[in-house]
C-alpha positions in Angstrom: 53.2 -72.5 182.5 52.1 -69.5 184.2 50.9 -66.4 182.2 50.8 -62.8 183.5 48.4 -60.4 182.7 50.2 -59.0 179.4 50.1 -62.8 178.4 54.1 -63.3 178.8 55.6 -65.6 180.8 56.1 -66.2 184.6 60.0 -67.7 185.2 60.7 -68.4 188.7 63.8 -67.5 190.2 65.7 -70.6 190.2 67.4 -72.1 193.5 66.6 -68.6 195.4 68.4 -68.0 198.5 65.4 -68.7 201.3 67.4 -67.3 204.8 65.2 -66.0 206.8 67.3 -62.9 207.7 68.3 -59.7 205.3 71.8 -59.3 205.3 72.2 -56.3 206.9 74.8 -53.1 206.2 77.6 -52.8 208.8 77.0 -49.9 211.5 79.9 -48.4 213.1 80.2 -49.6 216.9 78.1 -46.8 219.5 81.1 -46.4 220.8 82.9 -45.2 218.0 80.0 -43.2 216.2 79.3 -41.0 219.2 82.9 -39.5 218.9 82.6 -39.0 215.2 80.0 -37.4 212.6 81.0 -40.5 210.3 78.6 -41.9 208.2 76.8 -44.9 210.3 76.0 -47.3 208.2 78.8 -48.9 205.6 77.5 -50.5 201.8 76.7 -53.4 201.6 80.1 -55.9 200.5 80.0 -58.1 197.1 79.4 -60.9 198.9 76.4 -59.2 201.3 75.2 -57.7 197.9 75.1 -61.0 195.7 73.6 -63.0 198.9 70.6 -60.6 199.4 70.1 -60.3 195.7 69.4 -63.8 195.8 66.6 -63.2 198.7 64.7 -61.5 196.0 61.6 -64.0 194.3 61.0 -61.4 191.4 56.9 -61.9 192.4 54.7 -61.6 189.1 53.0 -58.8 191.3 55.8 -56.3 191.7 54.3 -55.2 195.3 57.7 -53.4 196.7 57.6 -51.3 192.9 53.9 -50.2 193.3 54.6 -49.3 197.1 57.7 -46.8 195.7 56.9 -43.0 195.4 58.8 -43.0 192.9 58.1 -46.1 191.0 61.7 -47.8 190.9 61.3 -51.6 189.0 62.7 -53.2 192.0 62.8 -56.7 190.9 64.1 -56.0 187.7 67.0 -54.3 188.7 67.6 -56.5 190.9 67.5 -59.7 188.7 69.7 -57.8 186.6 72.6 -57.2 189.4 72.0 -60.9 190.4 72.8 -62.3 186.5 75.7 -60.1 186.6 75.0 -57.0 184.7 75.3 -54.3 187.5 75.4 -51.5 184.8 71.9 -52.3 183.6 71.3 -52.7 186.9 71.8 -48.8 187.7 70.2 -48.4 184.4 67.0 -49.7 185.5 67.2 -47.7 188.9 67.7 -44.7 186.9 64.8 -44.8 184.4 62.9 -44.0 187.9 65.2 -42.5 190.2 67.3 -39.2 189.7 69.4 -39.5 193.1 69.5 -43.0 194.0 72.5 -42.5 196.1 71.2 -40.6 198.4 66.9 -42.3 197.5 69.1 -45.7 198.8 70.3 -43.5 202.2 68.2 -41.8 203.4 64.3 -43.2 202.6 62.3 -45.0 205.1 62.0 -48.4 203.1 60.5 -50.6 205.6 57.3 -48.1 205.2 58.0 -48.4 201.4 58.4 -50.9 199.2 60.3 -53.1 201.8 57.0 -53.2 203.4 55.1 -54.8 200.8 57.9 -57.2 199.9 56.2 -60.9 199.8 59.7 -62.4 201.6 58.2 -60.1 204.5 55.1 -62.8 204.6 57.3 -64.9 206.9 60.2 -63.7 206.7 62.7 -60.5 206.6 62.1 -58.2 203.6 64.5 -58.3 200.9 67.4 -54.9 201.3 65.8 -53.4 198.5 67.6 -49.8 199.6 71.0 -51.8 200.6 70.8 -53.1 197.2 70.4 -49.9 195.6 73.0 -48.5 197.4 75.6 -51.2 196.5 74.4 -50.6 192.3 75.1 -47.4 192.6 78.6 -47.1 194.7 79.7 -49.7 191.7 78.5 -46.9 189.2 81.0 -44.4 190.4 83.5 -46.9 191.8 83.5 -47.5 187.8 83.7 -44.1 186.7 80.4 -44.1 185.3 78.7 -41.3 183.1 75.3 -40.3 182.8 73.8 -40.2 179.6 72.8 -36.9 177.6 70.6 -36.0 175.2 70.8 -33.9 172.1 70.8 -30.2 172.8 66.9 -28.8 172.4 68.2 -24.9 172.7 65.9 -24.3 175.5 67.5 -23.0 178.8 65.5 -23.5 182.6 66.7 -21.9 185.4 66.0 -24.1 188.9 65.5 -21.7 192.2 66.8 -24.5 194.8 69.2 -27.5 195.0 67.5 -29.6 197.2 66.3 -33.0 196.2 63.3 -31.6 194.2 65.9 -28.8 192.2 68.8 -31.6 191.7 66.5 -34.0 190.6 64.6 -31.1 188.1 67.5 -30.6 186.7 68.9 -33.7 186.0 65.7 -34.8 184.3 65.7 -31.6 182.0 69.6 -32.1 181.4 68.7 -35.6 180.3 65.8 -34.3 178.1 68.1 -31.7 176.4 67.3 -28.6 178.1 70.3 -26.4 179.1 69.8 -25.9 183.1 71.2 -23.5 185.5 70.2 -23.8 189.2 70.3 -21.0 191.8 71.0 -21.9 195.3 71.2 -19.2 198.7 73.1 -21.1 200.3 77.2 -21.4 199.7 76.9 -25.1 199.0 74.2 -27.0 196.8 72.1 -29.4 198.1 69.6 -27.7 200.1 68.0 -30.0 202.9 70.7 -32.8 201.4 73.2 -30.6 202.4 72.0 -28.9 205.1 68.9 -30.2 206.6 70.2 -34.1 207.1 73.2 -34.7 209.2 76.6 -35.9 208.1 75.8 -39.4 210.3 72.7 -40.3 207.8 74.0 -38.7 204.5 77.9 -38.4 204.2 78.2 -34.8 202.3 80.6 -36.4 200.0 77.5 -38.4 198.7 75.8 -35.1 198.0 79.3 -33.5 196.3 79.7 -35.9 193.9 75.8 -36.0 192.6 76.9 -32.1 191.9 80.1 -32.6 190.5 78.3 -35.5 188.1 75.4 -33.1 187.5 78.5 -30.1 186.7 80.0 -32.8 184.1 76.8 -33.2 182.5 76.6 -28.9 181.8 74.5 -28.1 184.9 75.2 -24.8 185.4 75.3 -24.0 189.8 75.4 -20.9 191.3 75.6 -20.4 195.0 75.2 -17.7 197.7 72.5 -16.9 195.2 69.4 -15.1 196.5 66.6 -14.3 193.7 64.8 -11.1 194.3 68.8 -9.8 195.9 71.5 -11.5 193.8 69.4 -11.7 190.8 66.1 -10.4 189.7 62.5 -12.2 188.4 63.1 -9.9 185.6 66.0 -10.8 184.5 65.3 -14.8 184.8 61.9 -14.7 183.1 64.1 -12.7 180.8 67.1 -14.7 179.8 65.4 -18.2 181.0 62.7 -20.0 178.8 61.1 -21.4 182.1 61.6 -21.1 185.7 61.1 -24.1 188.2 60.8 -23.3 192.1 61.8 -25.8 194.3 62.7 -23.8 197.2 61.3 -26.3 199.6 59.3 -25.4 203.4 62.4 -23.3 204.7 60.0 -21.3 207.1 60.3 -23.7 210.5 57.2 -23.8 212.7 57.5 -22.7 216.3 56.2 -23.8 219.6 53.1 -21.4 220.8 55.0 -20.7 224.3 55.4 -17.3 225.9 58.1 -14.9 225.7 59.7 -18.4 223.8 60.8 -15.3 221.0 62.6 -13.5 223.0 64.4 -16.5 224.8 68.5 -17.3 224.2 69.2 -20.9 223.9 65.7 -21.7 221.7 66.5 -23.2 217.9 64.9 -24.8 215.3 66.1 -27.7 214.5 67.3 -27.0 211.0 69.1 -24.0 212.6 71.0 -26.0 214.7 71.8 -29.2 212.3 73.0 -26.7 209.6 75.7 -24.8 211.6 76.6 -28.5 213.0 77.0 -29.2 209.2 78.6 -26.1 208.2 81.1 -25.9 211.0 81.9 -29.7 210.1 82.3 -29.1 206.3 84.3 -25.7 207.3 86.8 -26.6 209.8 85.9 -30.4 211.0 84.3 -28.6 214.1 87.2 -26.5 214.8 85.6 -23.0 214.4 83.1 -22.9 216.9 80.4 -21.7 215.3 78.2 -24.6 215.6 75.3 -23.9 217.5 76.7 -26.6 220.5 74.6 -28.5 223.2 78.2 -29.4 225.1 77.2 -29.6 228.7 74.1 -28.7 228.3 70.6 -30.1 229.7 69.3 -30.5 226.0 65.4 -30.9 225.5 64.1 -31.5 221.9 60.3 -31.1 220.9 59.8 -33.5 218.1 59.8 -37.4 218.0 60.3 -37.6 214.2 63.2 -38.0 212.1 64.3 -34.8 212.4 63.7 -34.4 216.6 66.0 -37.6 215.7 68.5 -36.1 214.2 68.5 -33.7 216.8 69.2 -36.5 219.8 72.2 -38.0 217.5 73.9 -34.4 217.0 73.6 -33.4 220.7 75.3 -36.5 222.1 78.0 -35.7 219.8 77.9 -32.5 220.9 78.8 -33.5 224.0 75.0 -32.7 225.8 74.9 -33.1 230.1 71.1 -34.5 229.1 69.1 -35.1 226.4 65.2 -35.0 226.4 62.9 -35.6 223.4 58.8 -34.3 224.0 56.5 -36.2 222.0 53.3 -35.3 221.7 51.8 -38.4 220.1 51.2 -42.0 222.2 54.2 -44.3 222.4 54.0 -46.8 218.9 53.3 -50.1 220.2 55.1 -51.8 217.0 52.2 -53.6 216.2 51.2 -55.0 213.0 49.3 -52.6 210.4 46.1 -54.1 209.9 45.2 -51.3 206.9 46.1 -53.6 204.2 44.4 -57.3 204.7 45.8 -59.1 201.8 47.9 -61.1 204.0 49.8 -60.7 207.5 52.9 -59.3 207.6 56.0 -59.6 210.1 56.4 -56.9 212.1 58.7 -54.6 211.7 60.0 -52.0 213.9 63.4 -50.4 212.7 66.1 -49.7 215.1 66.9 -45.9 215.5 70.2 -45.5 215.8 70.2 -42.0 217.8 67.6 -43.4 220.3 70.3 -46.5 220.8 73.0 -44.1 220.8 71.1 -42.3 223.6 70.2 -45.4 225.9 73.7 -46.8 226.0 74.7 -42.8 226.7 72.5 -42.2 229.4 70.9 -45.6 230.4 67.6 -44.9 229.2 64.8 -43.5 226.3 65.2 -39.9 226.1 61.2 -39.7 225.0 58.7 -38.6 227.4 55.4 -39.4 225.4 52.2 -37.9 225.1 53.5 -34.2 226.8 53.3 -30.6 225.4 55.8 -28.1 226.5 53.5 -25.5 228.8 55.9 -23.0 229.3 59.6 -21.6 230.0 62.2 -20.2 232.4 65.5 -17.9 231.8 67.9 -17.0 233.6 69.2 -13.3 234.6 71.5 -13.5 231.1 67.7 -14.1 229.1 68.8 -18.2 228.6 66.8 -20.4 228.9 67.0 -22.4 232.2 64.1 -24.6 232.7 60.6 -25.8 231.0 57.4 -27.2 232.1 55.5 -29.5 230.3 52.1 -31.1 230.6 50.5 -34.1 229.4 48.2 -35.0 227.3 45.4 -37.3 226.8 44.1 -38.6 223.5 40.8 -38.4 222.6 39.6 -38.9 219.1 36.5 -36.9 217.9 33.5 -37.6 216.1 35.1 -37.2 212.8 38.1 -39.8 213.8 41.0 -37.1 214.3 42.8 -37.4 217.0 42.9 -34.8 219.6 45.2 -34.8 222.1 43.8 -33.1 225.2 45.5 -31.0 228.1 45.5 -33.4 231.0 45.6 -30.5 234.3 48.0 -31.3 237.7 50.2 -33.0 235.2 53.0 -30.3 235.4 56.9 -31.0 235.2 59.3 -29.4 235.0 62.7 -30.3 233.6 66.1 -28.5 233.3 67.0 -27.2 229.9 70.3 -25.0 228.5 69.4 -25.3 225.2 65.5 -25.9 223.3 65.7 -27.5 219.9 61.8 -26.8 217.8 61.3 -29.7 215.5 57.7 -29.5 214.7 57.9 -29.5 210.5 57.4 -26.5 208.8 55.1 -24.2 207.4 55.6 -23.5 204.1 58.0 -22.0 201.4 59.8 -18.6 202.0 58.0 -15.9 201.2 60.5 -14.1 199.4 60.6 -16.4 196.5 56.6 -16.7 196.3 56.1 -12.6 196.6 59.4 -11.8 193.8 57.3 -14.6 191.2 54.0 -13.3 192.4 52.4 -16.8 192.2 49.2 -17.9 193.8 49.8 -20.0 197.3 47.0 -22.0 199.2 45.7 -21.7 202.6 48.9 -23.5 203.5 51.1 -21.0 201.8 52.5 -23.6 199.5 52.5 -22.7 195.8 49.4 -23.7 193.8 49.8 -25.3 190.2 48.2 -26.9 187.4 49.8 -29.7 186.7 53.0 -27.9 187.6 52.4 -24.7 185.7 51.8 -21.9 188.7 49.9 -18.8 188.0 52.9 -16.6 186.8 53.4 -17.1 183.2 56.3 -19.6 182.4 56.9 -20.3 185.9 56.3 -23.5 187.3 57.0 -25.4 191.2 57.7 -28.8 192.3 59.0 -30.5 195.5 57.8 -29.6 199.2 57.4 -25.9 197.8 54.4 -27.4 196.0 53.0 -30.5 197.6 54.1 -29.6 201.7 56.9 -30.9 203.7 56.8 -34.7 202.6 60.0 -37.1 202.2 63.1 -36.9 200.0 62.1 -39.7 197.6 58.7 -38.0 197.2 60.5 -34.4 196.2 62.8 -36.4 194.0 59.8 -38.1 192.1 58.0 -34.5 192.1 61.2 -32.8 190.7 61.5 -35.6 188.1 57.7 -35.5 187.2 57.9 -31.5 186.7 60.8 -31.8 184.2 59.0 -33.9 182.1 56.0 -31.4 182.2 58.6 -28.3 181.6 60.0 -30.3 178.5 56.6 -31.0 176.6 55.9 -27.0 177.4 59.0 -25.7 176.0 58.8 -28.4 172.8 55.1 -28.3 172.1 
């Protein structure tokens, strides 16, 4: 008999299913996908779901749980689906997770707890987010209903309806707290609804987490702006706490010249919003999408969002599409940070960079490169860049600097120039109507939530930087439970 460390018993999973491969979730044929925004990737069937669940060795050390920002007790929800009980399945999810439906979407689990799985030893990780995924679709398929708590009388407004302001509020809902959320936009969701196309995150997903948090008593108010719609007065008034989680709106911009005064130059969230937008409005009938049809498209950014970015533009219909990376090429070697044993490598397939190699026969990257500079034509548009590249060096502190490399120059053809290199901090707006203290990154100081303006308090990239979904989730989830032992001390 084996004893863990809180003296109960180990019981091994009995006859687990040893495949070496993870049942993997359906993706809609390139060919297809670059005609439609359809989601890409289809949940996971009973059959898929009950085969991978049996993948899953339920180790005493609960590795893949530890490695989750947000804590989710993968194995036990998962031996839970796997003896049958899919409800206290989504149960267990949810004593972590606020969204898993769009956690199970949209988070990069081969960093996360897929990468510590002990199947990956020599083998495939367990589908940990496919998993998720499939216990919650079963949840709604089933007509499911969150769970409430007895009324406290204590009413919190939420500024934002992102992940960090959903996920806020559905914490305090659960606690008892009567929540209304105020959103500037004409659609909740924030960077759900806006900031991550309709390929990754179907916004049917993000409709019906409102509509369940609406059925609940979540009050929602759009094409809300506080400071113009409403005052700070009047919420610090009628509210018995305020929680910010207004995000990093303010979008970082190349240093290039004259790049301000340039037609044809986006950020990225400018340009996959009024993709969104027109898609939600008219199915891409209006127009009003800011288009890269025909177009020599160059992206600066080589993350998830620059992405993003390729995906949309190929739908658009782009003549070219080129993506600047500063950073070296990722070699898709092993990690060697973390020695307790040797893991597979594991490189996961992005499906815009696929999209664009069958498109135009080849990686729309150019590594290691800095745009230098920019051309227009006699409208103002721009017409052409220049790049150069760059060479890393790292310093004697171990950052990496990437050096100007000179007689490098090139110089490509571009109709349209798509920025996405993060961003910079909350809108100032909501920061100077509150009045609360920011840091030298402009993001919104607290102690342990609390900010410096009375009952105010922040959570999600508003406080912590631009960081992932599942991280604003856990941060929105963390500052509910600090708002409800204020209010009820």
């Amino acid at each position: 008999m084996l004893l863990l460390r809180d003296n109960t018993e180990f019981i091994p999973v009995k006859d687990p299913n040893m495949q070496e491969k993870r049942e993997s979730g359906a993706l809609l044929p390139v060919d297809d996908r670059i005609s439609t925004y359809d989601e890409i990737e289809a949940t996971y069937t009973k059959d898929q779901a009950k085969t991978e669940a049996a993948r899953c060795l339920k180790c005493p050390t609960h590795w893949c749980q530890k490695k989750c920002p947000a804590g989710v007790p993968v194995t036990d929800f998962i031996e839970a689906f796997r003896n049958g009980d899919a409800g206290k399945a989504y149960e267990i999810i949810r004593t972590a997770s606020t969204l898993p439906e769009i956690c199970s979407r949209v988070c990069p689990m081969y960093k996360q707890c897929q990468s510590e799985c002990t199947r990956s030893i020599n083998t495939e990780a367990v589908g940990t987010g496919n998993l998720e995924r499939y216990v919650t679709e079963l949840f709604y398929q089933n007509n499911g209903k969150e769970k409430n708590a007895s009324k406290t009388g204590k009413k919190v407004a939420v500024i934002g309806s992102g992940p960090a302001g959903l996920s806020a509020a559905q914490k305090l809902t659960e606690l008892g707290e009567e929540v209304t959320i105020y959103e500037k936009d004409d659609r909740a969701g924030g960077l759900l609804e806006y900031g991550i196309p309709n390929m990754k995150l179907e916004k049917g997903i993000v409709g019906r987490k409102v509509d369940s948090l609406k059925e609940q008593g979540v009050k929602i108010l759009t094409d809300t702006t506080v400071g113009k719609d409403v005052s700070k007065d009047t919420l610090l008034g009628d509210f018995d706490a305020v929680v910010l989680a207004v995000g990093t709106r303010s979008a970082r911009m190349i240093n290039v010249p004259d790049i301000e005064n340039t037609k044809g130059v986006y950020t990225a969230v400018e340009y996959l919003s009024s993709t969104t937008k027109s898609l939600l409005d008219s199915g891409m009938k209006d127009g009003k999408n800011i288009s890269g049809k025909d177009l020599d498209v160059v992206i600066v950014g080589g993350g998830d969002t620059g992405n993003d970015c390729v995906g949309t533009a190929i739908r658009n219909g782009a003549k070219s599409v080129t993506q600047i990376e500063m950073m070296p090429k990722h070699t898709g070697k092993t990690d060697l940070s973390d020695e307790r044993v040797p893991k597979i490598p594991y490189v996961k397939t992005n499906t815009s960079q696929e999209e664009a190699r069958i498109v135009f026969a080849k990686d729309p990257h150019v590594y290691q490169t800095t745009v230098k500079s920019i051309e227009k034509d006699a409208n103002g548009r721009i017409s052409k860049i220049t790049t150069i590249d760059l060479d890393p060096v790292m310093d004697d502190t171990g950052r990496l600097i990437m050096n100007e490399v000179e007689g490098t120059q090139k110089t490509y053809p571009c109709g349209l120039l798509l920025v996405a290199a993060g961003f910079t901090g909350p809108e100032k707006e909501v920061v100077e109507a509150f009045g609360v203290d920011v840091g030298q990154r402009t993001n919104i100081n607290t102690d342990d939530y609390l900010t410096s303006s009375g009952k105010v308090f922040a959570c999600g990239d508003c406080r912590t930087g631009q960081s992932l979904v599942v991280k604003a989730m856990a941060d929105g989830r963390d500052c509910a439970v600090r708002v409800h032992e204020y209010l009820n001390a």
